[in-house]
C-alpha positions as CSV (number, residue, x, y, z in Angstrom):
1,X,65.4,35.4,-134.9
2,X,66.6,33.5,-131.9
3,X,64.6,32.5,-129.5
4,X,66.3,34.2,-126.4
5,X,66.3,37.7,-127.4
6,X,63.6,39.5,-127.4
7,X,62.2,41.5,-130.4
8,X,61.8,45.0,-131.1
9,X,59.3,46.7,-131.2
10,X,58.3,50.0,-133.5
11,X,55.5,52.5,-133.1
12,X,53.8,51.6,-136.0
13,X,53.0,47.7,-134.6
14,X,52.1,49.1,-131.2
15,X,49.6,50.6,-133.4
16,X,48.8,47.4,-135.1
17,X,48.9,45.2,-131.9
18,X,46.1,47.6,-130.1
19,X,43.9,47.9,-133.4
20,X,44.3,43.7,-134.1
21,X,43.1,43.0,-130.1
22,X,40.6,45.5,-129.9
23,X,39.1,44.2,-133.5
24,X,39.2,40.6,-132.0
25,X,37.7,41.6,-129.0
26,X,34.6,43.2,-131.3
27,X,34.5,40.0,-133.0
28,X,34.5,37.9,-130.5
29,X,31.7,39.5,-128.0
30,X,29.8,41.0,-131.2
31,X,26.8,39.4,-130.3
32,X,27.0,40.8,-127.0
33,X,28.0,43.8,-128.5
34,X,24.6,44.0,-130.5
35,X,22.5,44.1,-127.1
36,X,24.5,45.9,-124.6
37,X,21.3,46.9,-122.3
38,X,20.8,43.0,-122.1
39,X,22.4,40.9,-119.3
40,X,22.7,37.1,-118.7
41,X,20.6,35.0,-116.4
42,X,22.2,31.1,-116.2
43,X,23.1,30.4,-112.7
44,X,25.9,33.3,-111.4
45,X,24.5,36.2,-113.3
46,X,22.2,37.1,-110.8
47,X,25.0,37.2,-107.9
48,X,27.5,38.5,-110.3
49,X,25.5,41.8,-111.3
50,X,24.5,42.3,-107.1
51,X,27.9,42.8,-106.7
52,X,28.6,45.0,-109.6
53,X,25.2,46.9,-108.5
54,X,26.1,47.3,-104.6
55,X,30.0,48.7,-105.6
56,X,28.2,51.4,-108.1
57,X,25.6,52.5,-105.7
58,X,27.7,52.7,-102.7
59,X,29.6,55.3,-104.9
60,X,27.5,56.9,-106.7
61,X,24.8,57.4,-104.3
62,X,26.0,57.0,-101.0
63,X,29.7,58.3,-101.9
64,X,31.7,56.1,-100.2
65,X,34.3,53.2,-100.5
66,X,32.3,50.1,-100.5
67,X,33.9,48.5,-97.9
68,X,30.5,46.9,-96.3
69,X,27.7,45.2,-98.0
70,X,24.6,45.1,-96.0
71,X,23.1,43.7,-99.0
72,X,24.1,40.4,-98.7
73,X,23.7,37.2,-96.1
74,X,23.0,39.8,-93.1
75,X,25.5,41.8,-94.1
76,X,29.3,40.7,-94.8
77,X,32.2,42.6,-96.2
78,X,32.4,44.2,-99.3
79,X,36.1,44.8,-100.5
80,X,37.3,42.1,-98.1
81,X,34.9,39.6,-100.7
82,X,38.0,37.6,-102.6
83,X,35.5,37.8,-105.4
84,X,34.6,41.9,-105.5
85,X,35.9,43.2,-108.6
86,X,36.1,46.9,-108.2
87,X,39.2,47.9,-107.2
88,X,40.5,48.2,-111.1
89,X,40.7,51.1,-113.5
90,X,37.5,49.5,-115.6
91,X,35.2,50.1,-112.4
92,X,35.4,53.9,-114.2
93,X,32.9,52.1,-117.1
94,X,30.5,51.3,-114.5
95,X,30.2,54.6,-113.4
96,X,30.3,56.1,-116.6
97,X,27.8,54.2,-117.9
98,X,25.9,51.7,-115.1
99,X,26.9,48.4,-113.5
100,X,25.1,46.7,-117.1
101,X,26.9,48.2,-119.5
102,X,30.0,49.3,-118.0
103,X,30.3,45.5,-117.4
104,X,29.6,44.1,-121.4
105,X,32.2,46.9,-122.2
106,X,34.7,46.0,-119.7
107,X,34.0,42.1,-121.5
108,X,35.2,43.6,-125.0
109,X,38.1,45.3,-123.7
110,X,39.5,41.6,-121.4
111,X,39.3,40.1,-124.8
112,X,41.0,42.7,-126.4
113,X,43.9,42.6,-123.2
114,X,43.8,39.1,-123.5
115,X,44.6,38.3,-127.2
116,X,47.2,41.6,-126.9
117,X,49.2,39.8,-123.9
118,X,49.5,36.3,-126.0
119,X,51.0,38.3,-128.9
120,X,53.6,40.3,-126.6
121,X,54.5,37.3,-124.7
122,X,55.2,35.2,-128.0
123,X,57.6,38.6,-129.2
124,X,59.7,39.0,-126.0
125,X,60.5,35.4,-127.0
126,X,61.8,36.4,-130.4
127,X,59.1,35.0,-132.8
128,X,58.0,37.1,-135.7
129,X,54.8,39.4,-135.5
130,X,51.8,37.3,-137.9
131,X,53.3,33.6,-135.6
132,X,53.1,35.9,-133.0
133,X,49.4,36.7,-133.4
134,X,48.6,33.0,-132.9
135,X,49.9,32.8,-129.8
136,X,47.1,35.2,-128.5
137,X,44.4,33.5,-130.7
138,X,44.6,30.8,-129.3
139,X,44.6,31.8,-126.0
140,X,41.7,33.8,-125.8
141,X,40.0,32.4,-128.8
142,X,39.5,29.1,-126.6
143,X,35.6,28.3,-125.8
144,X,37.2,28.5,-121.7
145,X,36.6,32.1,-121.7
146,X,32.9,32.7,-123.4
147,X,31.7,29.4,-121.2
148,X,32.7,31.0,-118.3
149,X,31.4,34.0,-119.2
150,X,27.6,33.0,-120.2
151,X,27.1,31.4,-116.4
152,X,28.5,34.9,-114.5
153,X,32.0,33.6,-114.0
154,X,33.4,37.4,-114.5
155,X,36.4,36.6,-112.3
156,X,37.7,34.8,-115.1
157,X,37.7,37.7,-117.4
158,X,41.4,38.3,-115.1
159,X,43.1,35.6,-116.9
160,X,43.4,38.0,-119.5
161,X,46.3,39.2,-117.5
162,X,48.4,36.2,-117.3
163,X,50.3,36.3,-120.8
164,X,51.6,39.8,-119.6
165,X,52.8,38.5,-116.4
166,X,54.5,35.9,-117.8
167,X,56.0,38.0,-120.8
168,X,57.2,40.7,-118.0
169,X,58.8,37.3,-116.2
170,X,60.1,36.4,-119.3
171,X,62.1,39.6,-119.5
172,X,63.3,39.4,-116.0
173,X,64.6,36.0,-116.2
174,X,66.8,36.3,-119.4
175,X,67.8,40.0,-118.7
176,X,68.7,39.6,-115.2
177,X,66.7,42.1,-113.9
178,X,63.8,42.5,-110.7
179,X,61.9,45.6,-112.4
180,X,60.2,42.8,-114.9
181,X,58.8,40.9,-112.0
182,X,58.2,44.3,-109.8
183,X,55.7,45.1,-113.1
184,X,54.1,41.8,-112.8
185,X,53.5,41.6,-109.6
186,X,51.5,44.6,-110.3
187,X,49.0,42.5,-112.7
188,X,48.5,40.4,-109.7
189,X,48.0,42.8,-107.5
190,X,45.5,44.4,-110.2
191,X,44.1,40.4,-111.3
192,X,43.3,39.9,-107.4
193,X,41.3,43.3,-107.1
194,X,39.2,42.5,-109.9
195,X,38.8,39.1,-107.7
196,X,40.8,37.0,-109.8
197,X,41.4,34.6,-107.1
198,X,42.3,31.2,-109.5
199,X,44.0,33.2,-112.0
200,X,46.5,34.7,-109.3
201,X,47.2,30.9,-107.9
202,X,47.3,29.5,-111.6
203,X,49.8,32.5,-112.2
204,X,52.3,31.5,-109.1
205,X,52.0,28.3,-110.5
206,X,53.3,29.1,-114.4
207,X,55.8,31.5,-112.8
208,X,57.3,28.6,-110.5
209,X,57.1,25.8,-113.2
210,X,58.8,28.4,-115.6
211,X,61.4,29.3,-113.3
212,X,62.3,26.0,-112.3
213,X,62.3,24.9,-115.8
214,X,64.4,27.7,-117.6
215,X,66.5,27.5,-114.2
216,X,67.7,23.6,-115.4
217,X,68.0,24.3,-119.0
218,X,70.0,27.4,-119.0
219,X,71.9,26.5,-115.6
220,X,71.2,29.8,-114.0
221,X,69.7,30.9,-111.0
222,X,68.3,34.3,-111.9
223,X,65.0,32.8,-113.2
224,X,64.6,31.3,-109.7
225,X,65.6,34.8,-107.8
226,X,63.3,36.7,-110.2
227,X,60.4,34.3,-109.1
228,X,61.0,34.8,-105.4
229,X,60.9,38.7,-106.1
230,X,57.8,38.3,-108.1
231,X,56.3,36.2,-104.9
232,X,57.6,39.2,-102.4
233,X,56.4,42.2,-104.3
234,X,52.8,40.4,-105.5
235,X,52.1,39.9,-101.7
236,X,53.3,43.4,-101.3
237,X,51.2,45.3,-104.0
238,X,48.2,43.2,-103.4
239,X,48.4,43.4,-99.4
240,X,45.4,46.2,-99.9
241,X,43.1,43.4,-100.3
242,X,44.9,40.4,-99.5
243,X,44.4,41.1,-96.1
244,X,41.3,41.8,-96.0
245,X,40.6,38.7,-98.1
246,X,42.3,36.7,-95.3
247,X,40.5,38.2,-92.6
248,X,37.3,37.3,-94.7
249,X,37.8,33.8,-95.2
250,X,39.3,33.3,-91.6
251,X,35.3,34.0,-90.6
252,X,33.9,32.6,-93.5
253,X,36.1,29.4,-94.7
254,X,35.4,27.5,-97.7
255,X,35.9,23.5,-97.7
256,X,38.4,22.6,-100.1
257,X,38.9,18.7,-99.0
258,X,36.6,16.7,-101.3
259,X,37.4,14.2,-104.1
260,X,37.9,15.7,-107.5
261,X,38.8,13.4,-111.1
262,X,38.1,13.7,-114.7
263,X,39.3,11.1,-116.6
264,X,42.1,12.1,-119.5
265,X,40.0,10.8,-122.2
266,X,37.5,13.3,-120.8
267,X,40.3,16.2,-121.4
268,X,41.3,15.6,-124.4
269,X,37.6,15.0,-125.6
270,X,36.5,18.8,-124.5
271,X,39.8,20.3,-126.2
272,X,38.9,19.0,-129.7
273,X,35.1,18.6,-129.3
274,X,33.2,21.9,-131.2
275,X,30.4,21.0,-129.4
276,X,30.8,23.4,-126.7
277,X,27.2,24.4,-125.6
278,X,25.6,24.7,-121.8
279,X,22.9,21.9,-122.2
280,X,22.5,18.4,-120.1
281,X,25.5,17.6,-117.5
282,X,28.3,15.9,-118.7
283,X,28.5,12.7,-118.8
284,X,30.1,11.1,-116.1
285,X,31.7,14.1,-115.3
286,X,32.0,15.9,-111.4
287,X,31.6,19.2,-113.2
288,X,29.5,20.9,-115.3
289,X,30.4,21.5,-119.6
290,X,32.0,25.1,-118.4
291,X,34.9,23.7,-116.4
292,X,36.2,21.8,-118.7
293,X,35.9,23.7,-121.5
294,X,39.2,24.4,-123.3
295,X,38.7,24.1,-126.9
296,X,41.8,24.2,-129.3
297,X,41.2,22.5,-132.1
298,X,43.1,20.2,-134.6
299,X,45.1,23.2,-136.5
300,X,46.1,24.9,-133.0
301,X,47.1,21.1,-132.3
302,X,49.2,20.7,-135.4
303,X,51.2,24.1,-135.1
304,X,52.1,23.3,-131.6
305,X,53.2,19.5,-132.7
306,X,55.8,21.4,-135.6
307,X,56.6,23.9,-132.8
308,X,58.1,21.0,-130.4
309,X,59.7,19.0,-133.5
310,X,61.6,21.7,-135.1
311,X,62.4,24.2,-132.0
312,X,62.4,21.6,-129.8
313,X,64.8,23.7,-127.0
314,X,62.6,27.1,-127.1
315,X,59.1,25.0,-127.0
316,X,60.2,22.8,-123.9
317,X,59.2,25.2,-121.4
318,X,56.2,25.3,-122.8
319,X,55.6,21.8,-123.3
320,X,57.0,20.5,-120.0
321,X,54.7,23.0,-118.1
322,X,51.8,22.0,-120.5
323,X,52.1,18.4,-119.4
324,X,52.3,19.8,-116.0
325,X,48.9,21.3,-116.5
326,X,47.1,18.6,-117.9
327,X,47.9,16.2,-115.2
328,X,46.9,19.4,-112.7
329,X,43.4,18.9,-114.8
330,X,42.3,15.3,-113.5
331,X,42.5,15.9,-110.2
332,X,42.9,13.1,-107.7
333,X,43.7,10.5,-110.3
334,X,46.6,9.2,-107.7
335,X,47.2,9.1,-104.0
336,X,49.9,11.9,-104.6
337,X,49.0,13.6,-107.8
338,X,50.2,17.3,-108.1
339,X,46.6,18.2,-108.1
340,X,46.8,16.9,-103.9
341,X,50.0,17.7,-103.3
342,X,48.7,21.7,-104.5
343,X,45.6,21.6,-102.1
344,X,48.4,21.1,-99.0
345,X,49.1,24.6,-99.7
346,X,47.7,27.5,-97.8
347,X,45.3,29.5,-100.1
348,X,45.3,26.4,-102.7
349,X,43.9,24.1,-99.9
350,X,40.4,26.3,-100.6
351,X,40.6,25.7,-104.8
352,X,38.3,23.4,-106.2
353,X,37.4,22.1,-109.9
354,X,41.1,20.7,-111.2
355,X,40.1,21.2,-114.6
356,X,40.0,25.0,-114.2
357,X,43.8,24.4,-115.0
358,X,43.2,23.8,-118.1
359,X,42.8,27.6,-118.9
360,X,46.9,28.1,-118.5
361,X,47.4,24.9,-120.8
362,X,45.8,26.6,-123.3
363,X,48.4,29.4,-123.2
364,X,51.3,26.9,-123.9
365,X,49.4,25.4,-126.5
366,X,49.4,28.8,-127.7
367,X,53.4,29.6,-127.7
368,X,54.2,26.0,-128.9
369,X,52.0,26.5,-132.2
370,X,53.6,29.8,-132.5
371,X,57.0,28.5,-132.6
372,X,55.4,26.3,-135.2
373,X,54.2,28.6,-137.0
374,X,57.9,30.5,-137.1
375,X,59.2,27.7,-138.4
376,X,56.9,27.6,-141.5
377,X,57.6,31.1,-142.1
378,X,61.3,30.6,-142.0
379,X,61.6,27.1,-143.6
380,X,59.3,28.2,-146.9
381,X,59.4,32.2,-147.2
382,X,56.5,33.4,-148.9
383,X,54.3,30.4,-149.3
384,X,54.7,30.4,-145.7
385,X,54.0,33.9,-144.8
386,X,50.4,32.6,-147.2
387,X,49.7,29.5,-145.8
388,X,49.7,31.3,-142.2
389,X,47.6,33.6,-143.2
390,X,44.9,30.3,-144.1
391,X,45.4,29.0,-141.1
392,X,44.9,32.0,-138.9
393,X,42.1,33.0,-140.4
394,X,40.2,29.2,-140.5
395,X,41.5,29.3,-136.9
396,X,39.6,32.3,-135.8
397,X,36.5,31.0,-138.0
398,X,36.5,28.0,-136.0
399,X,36.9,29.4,-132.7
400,X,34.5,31.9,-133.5
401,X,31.7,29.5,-134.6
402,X,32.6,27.1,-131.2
403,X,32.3,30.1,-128.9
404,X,29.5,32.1,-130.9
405,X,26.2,30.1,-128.7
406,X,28.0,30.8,-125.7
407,X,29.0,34.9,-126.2
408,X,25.0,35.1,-126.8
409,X,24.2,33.8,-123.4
410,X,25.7,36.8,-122.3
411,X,22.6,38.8,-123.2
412,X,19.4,36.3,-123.6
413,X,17.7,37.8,-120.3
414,X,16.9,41.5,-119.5
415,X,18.0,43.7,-116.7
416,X,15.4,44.0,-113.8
417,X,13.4,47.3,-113.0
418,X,12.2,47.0,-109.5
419,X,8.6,48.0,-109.5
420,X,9.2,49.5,-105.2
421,X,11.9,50.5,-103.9
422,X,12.1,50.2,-100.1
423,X,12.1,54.0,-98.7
424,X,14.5,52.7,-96.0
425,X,17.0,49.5,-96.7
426,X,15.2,46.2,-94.7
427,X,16.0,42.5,-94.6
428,X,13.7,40.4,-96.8
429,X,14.1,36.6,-96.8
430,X,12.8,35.2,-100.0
431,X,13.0,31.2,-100.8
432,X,15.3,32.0,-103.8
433,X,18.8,33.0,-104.1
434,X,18.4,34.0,-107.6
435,X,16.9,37.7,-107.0
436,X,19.8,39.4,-105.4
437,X,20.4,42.1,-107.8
438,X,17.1,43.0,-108.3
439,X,16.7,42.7,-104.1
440,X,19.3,44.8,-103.7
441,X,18.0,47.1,-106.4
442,X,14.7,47.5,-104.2
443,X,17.0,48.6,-100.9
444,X,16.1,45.6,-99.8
445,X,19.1,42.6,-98.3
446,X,19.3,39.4,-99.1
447,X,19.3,36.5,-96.3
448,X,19.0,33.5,-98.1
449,X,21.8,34.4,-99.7
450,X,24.3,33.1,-102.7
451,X,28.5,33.1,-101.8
452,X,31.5,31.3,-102.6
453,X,31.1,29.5,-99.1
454,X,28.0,29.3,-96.8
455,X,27.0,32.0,-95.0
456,X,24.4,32.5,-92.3
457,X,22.7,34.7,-89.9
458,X,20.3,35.6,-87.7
459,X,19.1,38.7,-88.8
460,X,15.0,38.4,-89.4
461,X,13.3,39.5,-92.4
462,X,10.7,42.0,-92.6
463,X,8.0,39.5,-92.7
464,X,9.5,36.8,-90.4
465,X,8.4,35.9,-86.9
466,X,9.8,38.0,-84.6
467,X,11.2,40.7,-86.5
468,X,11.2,43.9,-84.4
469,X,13.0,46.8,-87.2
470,X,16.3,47.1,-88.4
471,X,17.4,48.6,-85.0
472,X,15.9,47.7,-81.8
473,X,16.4,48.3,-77.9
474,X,16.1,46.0,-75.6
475,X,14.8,48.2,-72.5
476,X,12.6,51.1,-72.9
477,X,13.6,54.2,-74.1
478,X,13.5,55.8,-77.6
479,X,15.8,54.7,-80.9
480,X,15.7,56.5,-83.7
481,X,17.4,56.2,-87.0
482,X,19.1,59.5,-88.2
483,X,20.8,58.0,-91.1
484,X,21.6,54.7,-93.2
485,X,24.2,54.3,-95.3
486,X,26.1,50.8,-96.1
487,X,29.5,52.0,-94.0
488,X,27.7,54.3,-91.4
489,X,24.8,54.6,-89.0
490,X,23.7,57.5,-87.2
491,X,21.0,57.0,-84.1
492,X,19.7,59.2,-81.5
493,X,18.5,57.5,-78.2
494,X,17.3,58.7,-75.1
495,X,17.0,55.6,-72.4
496,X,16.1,56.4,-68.9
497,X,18.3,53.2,-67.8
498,X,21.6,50.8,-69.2
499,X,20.2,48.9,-72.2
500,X,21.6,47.7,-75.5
501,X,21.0,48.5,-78.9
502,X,20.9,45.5,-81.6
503,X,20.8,46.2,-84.9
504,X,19.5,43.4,-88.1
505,X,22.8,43.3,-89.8
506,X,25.9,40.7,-88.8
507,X,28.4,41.8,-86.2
508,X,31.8,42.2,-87.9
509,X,34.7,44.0,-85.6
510,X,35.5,46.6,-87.8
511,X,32.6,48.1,-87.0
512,X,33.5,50.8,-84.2
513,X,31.8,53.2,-82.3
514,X,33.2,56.8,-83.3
515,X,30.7,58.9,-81.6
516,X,28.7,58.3,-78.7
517,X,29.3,56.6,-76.0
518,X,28.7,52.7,-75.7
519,X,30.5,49.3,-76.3
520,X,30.2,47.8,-79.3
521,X,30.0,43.7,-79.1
522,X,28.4,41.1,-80.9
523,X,24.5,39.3,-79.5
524,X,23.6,36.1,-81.0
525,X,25.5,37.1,-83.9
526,X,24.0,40.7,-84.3
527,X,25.9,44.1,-84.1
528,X,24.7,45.6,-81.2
529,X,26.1,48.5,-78.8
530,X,25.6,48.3,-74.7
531,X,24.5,51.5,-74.0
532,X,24.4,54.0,-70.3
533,X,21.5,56.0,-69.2
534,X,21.0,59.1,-71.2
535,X,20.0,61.2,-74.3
536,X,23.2,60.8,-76.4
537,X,23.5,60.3,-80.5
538,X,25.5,57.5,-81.8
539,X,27.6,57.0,-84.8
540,X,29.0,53.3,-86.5
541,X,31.4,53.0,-89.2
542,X,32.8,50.5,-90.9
543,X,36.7,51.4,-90.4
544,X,38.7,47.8,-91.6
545,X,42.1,47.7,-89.6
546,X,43.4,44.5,-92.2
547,X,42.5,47.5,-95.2
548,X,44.7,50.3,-93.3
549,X,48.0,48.2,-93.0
550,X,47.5,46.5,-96.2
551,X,47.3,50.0,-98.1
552,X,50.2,50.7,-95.8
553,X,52.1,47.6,-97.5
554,X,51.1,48.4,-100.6
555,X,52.4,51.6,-100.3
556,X,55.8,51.0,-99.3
557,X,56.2,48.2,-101.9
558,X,55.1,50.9,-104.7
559,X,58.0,52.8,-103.0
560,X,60.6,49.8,-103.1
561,X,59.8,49.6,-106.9
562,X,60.3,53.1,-107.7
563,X,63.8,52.6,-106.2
564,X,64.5,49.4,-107.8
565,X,63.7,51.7,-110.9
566,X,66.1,54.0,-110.2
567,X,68.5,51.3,-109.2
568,X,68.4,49.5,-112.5
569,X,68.0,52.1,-115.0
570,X,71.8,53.2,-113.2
571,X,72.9,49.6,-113.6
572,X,71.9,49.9,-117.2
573,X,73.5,53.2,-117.7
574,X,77.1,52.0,-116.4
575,X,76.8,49.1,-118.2
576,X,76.4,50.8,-121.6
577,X,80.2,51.5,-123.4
578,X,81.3,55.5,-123.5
């Protein structure tokens, strides 16, 4: 079947396709599977389940958006958090079933996604169903995934998204057609609100190496116009959070601008290595065994070697882009290696750990052994369609066995049960930044906190010097606290002179006044509200101006696509002979 047609597809392997990646996705997180009540506890879990706690209690008890987390370092934003992961379909598992649970399920069904998207992006490119299944195998059989996994790095699990944006860029740039990319940009936008930040940059990064590459070989320019629409509507459909992420990380930066290497020999050591196990540092390595962890493994290597001999034009995407990848993966290894020329970027400029790009190579490792594998099916009929069968199955055994210790981390701890819970939520500041979840658990906020940058404050805890309550005025008068929730506070006062309120959580400006009269500013860091003489009640919410015009965007470029639909399908329709 040629290479530049996609194939068809029937009901009957729709059926097979979602029974194959939901019975790899058992497979592969069985052992989690086995103890769902369990969670991890190697270094992210803690932080990773506070902010699948704070999303689920916000909602289920407080019933609200959870736009603030007062939680957290003082209190910081919630949804504007590049890494929050709620704003997806599977946040419906967590309420269904707890922030524990929901979340080992929601690990099942990435797998599952994952594996799924490998298989349709190998078909749109014309390669038969069983070469087709290695494609996804591979990808998501890689020890990258469970490593990352086993120490709480759930923003990973949205890399199970970038086969499908690629397959639905595949379409656009051989049919001519800005739907394709219009759907992908959607993944994005859904990747980044599961706070997928490094698999939306590592997506714009296939997308442009794939456009520029099929854009030199076929001598067209619709690959490149189909990536510049996929750029537009991605920043259109994710502009709900993308905003707010902005606005975030304008307050609260994170460095980028430090020296990062690994060695080559160190690459290709960790893709063929099957000792794949968190244990001592590695070894002259920056980084710790998780970040580099690709594994693919000798057969993987040999399919993808047949795949560039014998369909040499249809792998060379692939393989240039692969290439691409690897050298991404070491880093600074020259004054102007891509990996530097990337971090001049805006966004990319705040990426660390190179090898992280390793993940992608994996996928083009992927489609080059499933070319190989088509050619083996072709070349010797059915002692082909046999002999893939072998190798897919030792394949799966292998990557199975690798990844095996490292899906079991995913449950070798036990989720706390706070003894007391706080009757009304107060700052604690404990010398650990391990107990968040269970903190947060107890009503209780964390100030010696754990983010993706470093955040302080000067909110007190409830046993520090000079603590004076959650709320305090600074002149006499009466304050008293009608009602707490995490995006609204409710006070009644009565001050016989002008005084100001300050209350213990961070001062962010999207917290406004709505009734009551009073200014809202920020004192040495603190929201706090200058106040007139009087008997009056006050009420604070949490009301995020970046969240209102990026839902607005988002909006209008759901809009755009619906008449780009419309558009095409009449393009199509003329197009068709009568």
């Amino acid at each position: 079947m040629s290479t530049d047609s996609p194939a068809r597809t029937t009901a009957l392997e729709i059926i097979c396709v979602v029974a194959a990646a939901l019975l790899f996705g058992a497979a592969f997180t069985a052992p989690m599977l086995a103890h769902l009540s369990a969670i991890g506890n190697i270094r992210d879990w803690d932080w990773q389940m506070h902010m699948q706690w704070v999303p689920f209690y916000t909602v289920t008890h407080f019933h609200q958006l959870p736009l603030w987390n007062p939680y957290e370092c003082g209190g910081v934003p919630m949804l504007a958090n590049p890494q929050s992961r709620f704003l997806t379909p599977f946040f419906l598992l967590h309420l269904l079933f707890g922030p524990v649970i929901g979340f080992q399920l929601e690990i099942t069904l990435h797998f599952a996604i994952a594996w799924a998207g490998g298989y349709v992006l190998a078909r749109v490119q014309g390669i038969s169903p069983l070469a087709s299944a290695l494609c996804g195998s591979i990808y998501t059989g890689s020890s990258w995934l469970p490593l990352h996994l086993a120490v709480g790095h759930a923003v990973f699990l949205t890399s199970a998204y970038l086969p499908w944006i690629i397959a639905c860029l595949w379409r656009g740039f051989h049919e001519h057609q800005f739907l394709p990319a219009a759907v992908a940009a959607l993944l994005v936008a859904l990747t980044l609100g599961e706070g997928g930040v490094y698999p939306v940059l590592q997506a714009f990064v296939v997308a442009a190496l794939l456009a520029i590459i099929i854009s030199m070989i076929e001598l067209s320019y619709w690959p490149i116009l189909v990536a510049i629409a996929f750029g537009a509507f991605s920043a259109g459909f994710a502009a709900f959070k993308l905003l707010p992420n902005y606005e975030m990380m304008s307050v609260y930066p994170r460095p980028g601008d430090f020296f990062d290497y690994t060695p080559l020999r160190m690459i290709f050591g960790f893709l063929f290595s099957r000792v794949q196990i968190i244990g001592p540092d590695v070894i002259g390595g920056q980084w710790e065994i998780w970040e580099y962890s690709a594994y693919i493994g000798p057969l993987a290597a040999a399919l993808a070697v047949v795949g560039i001999a014998k369909a040499t034009r249809a792998s060379l995407p692939w393989l240039i882009a692969g290439v691409v990848f690897i050298t991404l993966a070491t880093g600074d290894s020259a004054s102007y290696s891509p990996w530097s020329l990337l971090h001049q970027l805006p966004i990319f400029s705040s990426s660390r750990v190179a090898p992280r790009f390793l993940i992608p190579f994996t996928l083009t490792v992927g489609m080059m052994a499933a070319f190989g594998a088509d050619f083996i099916l072709q070349r010797f009929d059915a002692r082909g369609r046999y002999l893939l069968y072998f190798l897919i199955c030792a394949m799966l055994a292998d990557f199975w066995l690798v990844s095996a210790p490292s899906i079991r981390h995913l449950v070798d701890g036990e989720a706390p049960n706070p003894q007391d819970v706080s009757a009304t939520f107060t700052q604690v500041r404990d010398e650990s930044t391990g107990d968040m979840f269970v903190t947060s658990m107890a009503n209780e906020g964390s100030l010696n906190c754990y983010e993706y940058t470093e955040i302080t404050t000067t909110a007190l805890g409830v046993k520090q010097p000079g603590y004076r309550g959650e709320q305090y005025l600074l002149g006499p008068g009466t304050l008293q606290l009608t009602k707490w929730t995490p995006n609204a506070l409710s006070y009644a006062v009565d001050i016989p002179a002008p005084t100001t309120i300050v209350i213990n959580q961070n001062y962010d400006p999207s917290w406004r006044l709505i009734e009551g009269h009073g200014e809202v500013h920020a004192r040495s860091g603190l929201l706090a509200i200058d106040l007139p003489a009087g008997r009056q009640s006050l009420r604070l919410e949490y009301r995020s101006r970046s969240l209102r015009i990026g839902a607005a965007i988002s909006i209008l470029t759901l809009l755009a696509a619906l008449g780009l639909l419309v558009i095409e399908r009449c393009r199509r329709f003329h197009s068709l002979p009568h």
